[in-house]
C-alpha positions as CSV (number, residue, x, y, z in Angstrom):
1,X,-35.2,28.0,-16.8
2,X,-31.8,27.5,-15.8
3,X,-30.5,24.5,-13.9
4,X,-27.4,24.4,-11.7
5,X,-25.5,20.6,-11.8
6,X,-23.3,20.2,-9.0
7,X,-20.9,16.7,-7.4
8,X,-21.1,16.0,-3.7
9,X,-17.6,16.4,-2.2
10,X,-17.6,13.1,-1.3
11,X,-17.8,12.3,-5.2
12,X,-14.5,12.7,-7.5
13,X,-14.2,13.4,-10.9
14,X,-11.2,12.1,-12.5
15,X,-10.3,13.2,-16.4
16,X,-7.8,10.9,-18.4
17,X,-6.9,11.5,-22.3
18,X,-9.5,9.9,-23.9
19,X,-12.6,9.4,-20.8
20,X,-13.4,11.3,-17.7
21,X,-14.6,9.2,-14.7
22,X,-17.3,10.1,-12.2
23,X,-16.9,8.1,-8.7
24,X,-18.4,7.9,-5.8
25,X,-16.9,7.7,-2.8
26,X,-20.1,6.0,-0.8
27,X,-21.1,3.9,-2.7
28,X,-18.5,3.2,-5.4
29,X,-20.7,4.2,-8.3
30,X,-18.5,4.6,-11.5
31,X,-19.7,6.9,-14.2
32,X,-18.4,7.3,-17.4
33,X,-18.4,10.8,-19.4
34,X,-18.2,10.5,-23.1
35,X,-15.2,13.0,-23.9
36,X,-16.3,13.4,-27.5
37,X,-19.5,15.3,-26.5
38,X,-18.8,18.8,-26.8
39,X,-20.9,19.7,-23.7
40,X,-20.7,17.0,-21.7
41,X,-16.8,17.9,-22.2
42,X,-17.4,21.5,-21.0
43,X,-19.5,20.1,-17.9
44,X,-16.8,18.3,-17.5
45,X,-13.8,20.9,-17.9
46,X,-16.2,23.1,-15.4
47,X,-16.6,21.0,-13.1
48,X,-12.8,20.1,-12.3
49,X,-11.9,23.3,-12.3
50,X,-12.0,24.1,-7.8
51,X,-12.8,27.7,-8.6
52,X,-16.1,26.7,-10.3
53,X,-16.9,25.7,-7.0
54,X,-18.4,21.9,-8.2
55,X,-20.8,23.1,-10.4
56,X,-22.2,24.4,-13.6
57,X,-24.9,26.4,-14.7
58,X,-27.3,24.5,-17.9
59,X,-29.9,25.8,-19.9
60,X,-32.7,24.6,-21.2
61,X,-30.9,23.6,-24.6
62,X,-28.4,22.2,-23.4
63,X,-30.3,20.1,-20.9
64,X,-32.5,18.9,-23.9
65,X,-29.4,16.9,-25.4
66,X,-29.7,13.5,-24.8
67,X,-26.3,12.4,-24.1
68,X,-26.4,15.2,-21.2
69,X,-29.5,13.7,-19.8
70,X,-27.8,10.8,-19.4
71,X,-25.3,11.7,-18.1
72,X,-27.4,13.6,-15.2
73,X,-29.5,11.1,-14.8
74,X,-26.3,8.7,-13.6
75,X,-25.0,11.7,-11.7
76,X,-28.4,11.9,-9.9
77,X,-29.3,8.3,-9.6
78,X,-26.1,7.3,-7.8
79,X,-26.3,10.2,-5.6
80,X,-22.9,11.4,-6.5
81,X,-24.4,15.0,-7.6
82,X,-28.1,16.8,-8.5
83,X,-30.2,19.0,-10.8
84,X,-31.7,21.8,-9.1
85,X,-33.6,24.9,-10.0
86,X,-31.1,28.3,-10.6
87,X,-32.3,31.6,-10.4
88,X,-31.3,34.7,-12.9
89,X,-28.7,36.5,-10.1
90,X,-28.6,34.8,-7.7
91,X,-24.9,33.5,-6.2
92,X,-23.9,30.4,-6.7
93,X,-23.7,27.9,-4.0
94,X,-20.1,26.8,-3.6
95,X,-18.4,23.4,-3.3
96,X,-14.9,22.7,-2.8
97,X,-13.3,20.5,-4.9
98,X,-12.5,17.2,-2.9
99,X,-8.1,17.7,-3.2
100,X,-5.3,16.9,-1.1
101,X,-3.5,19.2,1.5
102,X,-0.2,17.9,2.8
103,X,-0.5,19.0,6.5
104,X,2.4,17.0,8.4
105,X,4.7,15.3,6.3
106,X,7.1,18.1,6.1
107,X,5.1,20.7,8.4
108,X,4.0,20.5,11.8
109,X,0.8,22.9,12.7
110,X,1.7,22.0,16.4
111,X,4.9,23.7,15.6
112,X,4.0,27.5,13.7
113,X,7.6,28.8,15.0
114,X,9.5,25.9,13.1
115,X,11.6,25.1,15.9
116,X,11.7,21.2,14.7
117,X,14.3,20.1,11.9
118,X,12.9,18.9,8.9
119,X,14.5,15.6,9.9
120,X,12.3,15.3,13.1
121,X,9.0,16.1,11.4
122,X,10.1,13.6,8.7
123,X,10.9,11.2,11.6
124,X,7.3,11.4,13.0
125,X,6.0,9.8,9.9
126,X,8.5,6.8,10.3
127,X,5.8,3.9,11.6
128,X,7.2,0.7,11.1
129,X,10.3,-0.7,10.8
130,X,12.0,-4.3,9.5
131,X,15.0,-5.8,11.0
132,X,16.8,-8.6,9.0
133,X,18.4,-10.5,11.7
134,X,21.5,-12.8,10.4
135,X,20.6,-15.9,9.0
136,X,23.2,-18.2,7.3
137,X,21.1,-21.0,6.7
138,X,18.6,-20.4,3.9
139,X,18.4,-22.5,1.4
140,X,19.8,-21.0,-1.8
141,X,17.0,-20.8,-4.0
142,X,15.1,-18.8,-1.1
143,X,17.4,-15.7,-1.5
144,X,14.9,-13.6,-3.4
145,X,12.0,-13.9,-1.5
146,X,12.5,-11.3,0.9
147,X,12.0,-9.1,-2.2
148,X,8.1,-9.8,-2.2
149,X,7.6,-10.3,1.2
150,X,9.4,-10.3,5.1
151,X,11.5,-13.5,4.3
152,X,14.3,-14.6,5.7
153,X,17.3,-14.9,3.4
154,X,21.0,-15.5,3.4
155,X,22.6,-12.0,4.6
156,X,25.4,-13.5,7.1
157,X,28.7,-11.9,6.8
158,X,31.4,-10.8,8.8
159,X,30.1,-6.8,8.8
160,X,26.6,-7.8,10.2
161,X,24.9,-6.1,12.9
162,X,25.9,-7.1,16.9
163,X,24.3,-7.4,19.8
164,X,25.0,-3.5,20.9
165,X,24.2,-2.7,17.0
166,X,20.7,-3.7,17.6
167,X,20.2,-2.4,21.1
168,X,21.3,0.9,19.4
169,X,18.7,0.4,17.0
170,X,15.6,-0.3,19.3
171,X,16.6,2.5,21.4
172,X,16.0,4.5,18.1
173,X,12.8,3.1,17.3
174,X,11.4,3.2,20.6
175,X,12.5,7.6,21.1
176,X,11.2,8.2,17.6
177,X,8.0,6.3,18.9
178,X,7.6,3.6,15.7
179,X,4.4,1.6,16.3
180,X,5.5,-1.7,14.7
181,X,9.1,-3.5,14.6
182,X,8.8,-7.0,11.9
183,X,11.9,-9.0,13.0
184,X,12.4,-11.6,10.3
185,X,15.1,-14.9,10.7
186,X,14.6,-16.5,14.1
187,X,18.1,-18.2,13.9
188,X,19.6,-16.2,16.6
189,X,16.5,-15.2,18.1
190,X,17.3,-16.6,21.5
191,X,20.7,-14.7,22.0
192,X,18.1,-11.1,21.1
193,X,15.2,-12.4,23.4
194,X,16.0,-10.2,26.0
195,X,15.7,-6.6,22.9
196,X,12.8,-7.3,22.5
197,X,10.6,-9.4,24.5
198,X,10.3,-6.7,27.2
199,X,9.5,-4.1,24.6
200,X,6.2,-2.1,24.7
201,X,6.7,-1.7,20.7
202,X,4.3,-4.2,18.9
203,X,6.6,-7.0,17.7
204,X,6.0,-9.4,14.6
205,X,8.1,-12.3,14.0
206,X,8.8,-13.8,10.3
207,X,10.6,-16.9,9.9
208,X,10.1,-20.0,7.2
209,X,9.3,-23.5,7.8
210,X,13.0,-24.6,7.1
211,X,14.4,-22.5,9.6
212,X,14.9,-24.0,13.1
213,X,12.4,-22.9,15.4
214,X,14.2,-23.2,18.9
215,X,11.6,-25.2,21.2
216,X,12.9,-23.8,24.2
217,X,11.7,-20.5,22.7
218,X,8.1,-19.9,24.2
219,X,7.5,-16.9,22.0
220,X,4.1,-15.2,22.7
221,X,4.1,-12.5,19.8
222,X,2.5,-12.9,16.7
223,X,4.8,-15.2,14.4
224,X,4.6,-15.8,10.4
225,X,6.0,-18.7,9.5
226,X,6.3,-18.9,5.2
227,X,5.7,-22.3,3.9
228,X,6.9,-23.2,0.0
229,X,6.0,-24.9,-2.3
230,X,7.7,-27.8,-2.3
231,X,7.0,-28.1,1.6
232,X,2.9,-27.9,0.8
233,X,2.9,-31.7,2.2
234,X,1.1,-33.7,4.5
235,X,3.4,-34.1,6.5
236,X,3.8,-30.3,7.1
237,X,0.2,-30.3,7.9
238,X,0.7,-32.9,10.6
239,X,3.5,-30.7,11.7
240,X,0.7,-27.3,11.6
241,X,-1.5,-29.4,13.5
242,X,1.0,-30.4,16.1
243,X,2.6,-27.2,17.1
244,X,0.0,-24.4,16.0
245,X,-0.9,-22.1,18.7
246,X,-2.9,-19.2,18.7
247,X,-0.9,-15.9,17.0
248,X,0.7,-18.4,14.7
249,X,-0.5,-17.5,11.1
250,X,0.9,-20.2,8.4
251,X,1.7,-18.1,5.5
252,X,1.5,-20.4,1.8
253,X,3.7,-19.2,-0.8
254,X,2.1,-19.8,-4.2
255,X,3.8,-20.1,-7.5
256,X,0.7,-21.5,-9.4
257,X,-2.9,-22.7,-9.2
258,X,-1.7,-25.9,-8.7
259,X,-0.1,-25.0,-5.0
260,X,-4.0,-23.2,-4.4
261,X,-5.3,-27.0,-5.0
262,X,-2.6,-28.6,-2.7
263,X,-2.8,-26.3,0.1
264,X,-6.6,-27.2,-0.2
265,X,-6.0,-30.7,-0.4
266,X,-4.3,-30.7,3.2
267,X,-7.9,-30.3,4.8
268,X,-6.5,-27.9,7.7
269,X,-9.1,-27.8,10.0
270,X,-11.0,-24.5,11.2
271,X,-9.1,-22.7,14.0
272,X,-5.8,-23.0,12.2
273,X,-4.9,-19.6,11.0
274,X,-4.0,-19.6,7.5
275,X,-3.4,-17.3,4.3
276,X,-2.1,-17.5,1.0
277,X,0.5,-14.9,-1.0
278,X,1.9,-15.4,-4.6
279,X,5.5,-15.3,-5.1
280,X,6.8,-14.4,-8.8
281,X,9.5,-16.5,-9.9
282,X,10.2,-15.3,-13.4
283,X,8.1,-17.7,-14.9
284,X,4.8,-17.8,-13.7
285,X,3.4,-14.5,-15.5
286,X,0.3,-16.4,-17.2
287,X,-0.8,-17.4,-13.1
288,X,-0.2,-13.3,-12.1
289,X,-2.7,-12.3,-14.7
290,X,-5.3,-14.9,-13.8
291,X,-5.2,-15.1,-10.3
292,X,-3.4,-11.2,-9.1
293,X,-3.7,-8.7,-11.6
294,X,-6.8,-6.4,-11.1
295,X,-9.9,-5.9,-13.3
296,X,-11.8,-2.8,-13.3
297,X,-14.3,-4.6,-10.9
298,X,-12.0,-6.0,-8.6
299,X,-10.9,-2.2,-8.0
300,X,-14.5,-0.4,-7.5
301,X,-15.6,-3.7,-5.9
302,X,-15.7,-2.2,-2.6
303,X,-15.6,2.0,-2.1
304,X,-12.6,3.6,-2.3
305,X,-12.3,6.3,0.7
306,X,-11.6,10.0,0.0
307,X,-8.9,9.4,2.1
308,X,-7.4,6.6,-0.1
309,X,-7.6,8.8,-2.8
310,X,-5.6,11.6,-1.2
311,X,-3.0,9.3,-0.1
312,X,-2.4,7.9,-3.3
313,X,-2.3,11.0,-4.9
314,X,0.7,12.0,-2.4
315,X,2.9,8.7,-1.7
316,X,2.9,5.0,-1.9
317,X,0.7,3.2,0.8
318,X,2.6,0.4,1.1
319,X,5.9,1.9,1.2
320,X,5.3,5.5,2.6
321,X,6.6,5.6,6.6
322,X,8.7,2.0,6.8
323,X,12.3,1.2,6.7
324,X,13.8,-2.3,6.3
325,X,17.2,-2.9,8.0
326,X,19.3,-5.3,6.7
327,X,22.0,-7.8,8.9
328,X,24.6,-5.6,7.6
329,X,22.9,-2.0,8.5
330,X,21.8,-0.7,5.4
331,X,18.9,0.9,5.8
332,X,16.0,0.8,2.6
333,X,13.1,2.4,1.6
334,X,12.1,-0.8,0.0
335,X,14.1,-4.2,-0.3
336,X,14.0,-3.9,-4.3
337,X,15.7,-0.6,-4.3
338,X,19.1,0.6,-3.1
339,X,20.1,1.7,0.6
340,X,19.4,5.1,1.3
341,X,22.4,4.8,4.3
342,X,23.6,2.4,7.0
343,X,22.6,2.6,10.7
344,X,26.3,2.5,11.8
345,X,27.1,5.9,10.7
346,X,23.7,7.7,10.4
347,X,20.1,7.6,11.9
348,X,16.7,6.7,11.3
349,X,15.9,10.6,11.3
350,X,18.2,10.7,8.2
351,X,17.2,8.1,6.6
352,X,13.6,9.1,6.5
353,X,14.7,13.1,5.4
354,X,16.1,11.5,2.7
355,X,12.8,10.0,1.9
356,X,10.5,12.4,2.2
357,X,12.2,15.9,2.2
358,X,14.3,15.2,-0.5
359,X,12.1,13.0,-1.9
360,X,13.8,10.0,-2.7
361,X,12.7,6.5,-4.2
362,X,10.4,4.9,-3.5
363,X,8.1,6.8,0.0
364,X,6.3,9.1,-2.5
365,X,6.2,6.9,-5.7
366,X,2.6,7.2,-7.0
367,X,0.8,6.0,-10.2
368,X,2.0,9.0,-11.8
369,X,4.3,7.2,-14.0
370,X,4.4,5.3,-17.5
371,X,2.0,3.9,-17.9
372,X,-0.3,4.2,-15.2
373,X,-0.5,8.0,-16.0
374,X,-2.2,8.0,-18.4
375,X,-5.1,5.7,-17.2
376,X,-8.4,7.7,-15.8
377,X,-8.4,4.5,-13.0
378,X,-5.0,5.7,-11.3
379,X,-6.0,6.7,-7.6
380,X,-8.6,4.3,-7.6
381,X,-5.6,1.5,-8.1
382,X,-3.8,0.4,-4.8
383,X,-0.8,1.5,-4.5
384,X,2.4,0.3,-6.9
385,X,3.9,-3.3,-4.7
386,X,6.6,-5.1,-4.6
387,X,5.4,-7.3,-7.1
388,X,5.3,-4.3,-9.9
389,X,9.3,-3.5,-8.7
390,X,10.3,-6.9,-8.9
391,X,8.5,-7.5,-12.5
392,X,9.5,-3.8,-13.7
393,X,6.0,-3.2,-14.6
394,X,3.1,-1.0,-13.4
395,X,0.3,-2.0,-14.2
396,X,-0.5,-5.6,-13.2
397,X,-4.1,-4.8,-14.2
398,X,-6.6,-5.7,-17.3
399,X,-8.0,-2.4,-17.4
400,X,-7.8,-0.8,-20.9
């Protein structure tokens, strides 16, 4: 009697060189197929293939091998797929192929007569924005930072952005309807107060601890105030104590598992709002690959939606939709690569075509490059960081 072996379309089935995953979207159950088995290769050929409809037909011998039996049996016990009974002539039950569909990043279904520009629908995908407000008084070891995360760094010059400038600016954010503006550098924050505190756009201000905080400046947005290294003291966490307020997050910047045990140390009591993010500084590789590069568990720890998976087979999560603006204008895709334009002669509609229409660096960078490509693990991966530009290297993993 023949038997017809089918994957629930909430289950994937990735194929690399050597190995061919199995994963489960529910429940994150990860299934290897053993490549080398002539039929569990064709099952596995058959069942990628989206006009197979996520299934194959087995016979009796073939569902006699053990290496197939196992192979069900993982299928069925994780609930990713089943075994059921297949009658001579009858049709085929069909299943798509979980795959992605890009609906509205170039095309608008709202709009079948194409009256929009390719520029506004690649506008409507623009979500958050960065602004680099002038700041002339970072310390010079601090000027690479902003690389990794929204730090403020030395970008004070005689070209930088005025008052109008920015006003020009949130006027553009606010038509094109962006849902988050980061504003990083609070050295001239007072002389902006009146952008973009009465703003209905969802504000987030980014300063460091060596930056002056004006006291007079009763902000009541959420604020992210980076703390290094060298200022892990207690003194700074008198200081934290003192002037925390609620929407205040103190951000630790960590160069080594030594700063993890000093921010410990400092005994911050409960309702002080904390967190921790690694900063590479060209010599601290040995504490990424301990403490930030991913294993194969940390990455099925928890289930990896089937809309995850879509996304990163299309674009770059954490790039995809966001522009950083610099003091001078120059507007990025991403701090570590170079300006796609400058807000003083173009717009944000421009910047993002050339993002996503013409598909520039870095909105749709996926893992589909050396040497992620080649692994079986790539959409299950988060999506390539700013740590992976700033290093040159994809794959900050120990996944063979």
């Amino acid at each position: 009697m023949k038997r017809l072996l089918y994957l629930e379309p909430y289950t994937f089935a990735f194929i690399g060189e050597k190995e061919a995953v199995i994963y489960n979207t529910l429940n994150s159950a990860y299934i290897h197929a053993n490549l080398n088995h002539p039929v569990v290769r064709n099952i596995i050929d058959t069942l990628n293939n989206p006009d197979n409809g996520y299934g194959i037909i087995l016979d009796d011998k073939e569902l006699e091998d053990p290496e197939v039996k196992s192979f069900i049996y993982a299928v069925r016990e994780s609930f990713s797929g089943d075994l059921v009974p297949f009658k001579e002539g009858s049709t085929k039950p069909f299943i798509f192929k979980p795959a992605p569909y890009m609906n509205n990043l170039v095309e608008d279904e709202d709009d079948p007569d194409n009256s929009k520009t390719a520029g506004e629908l690649a506008l409507q995908n623009l979500c958050e924005v960065t602004l680099f407000l002038p700041v002339n008084n970072v310390q010079s070891d601090d000027s690479f930072y902003h690389l990794q995360m929204n730090h403020p760094y030395n970008c004070h010059n005689e070209n930088q952005l005025q008052i109008e400038d920015y006003a020009t600016v949130l006027h553009q954010l606010f038509i094109a309807g962006v849902n988050r503006v980061n504003v990083v550098g609070t050295d001239q924050l007072l002389a902006f107060n009146h952008l973009f505190g009465n703003s209905d756009t969802k504000l987030y201000y980014y300063t460091s601890l060596s930056s002056s905080i004006p006291e007079q400046f009763q902000i009541d947005k959420p604020l992210e105030i980076f703390i290094h290294p060298e200022e892990i003291t207690v003194e700074t966490a008198e200081n934290i104590k003192i002037h925390h307020r609620d929407g205040i997050v103190w951000n630790f910047i960590l160069t080594s598992i030594t700063d993890v045990e000093r921010v410990d140390k400092l005994n911050l009591p409960e309702h002080i709002d904390y967190k921790y993010t690694p900063y590479y500084d060209g010599s601290n590789m040995p504490f990424f690959e301990q403490h930030v590069f991913n294993g194969l568990d940390d990455i099925i720890a928890k289930p990896v939606s089937r809309k995850a998976i879509f996304r990163r087979q299309l674009l770059n999560e954490n790039f995809f939709g966001k522009h950083w603006i610099d003091a001078a204008g120059h507007v990025y895709g991403n701090m570590n690569c170079a300006p796609v334009g400058n807000i003083r002669n173009g717009s944000l509609k421009d910047m993002a075509t050339k993002l996503l229409v013409e598909k520039q660096f870095p909105w749709l960078l996926t893992r589909e490059i050396e040497p992620c490509k080649h692994c079986v693990n790539r959409y299950l991966c988060p999506s390539v960081s700013n740590y992976e530009l700033v290093m040159n290297r994809y794959n900050l993993c120990h996944v063979k």
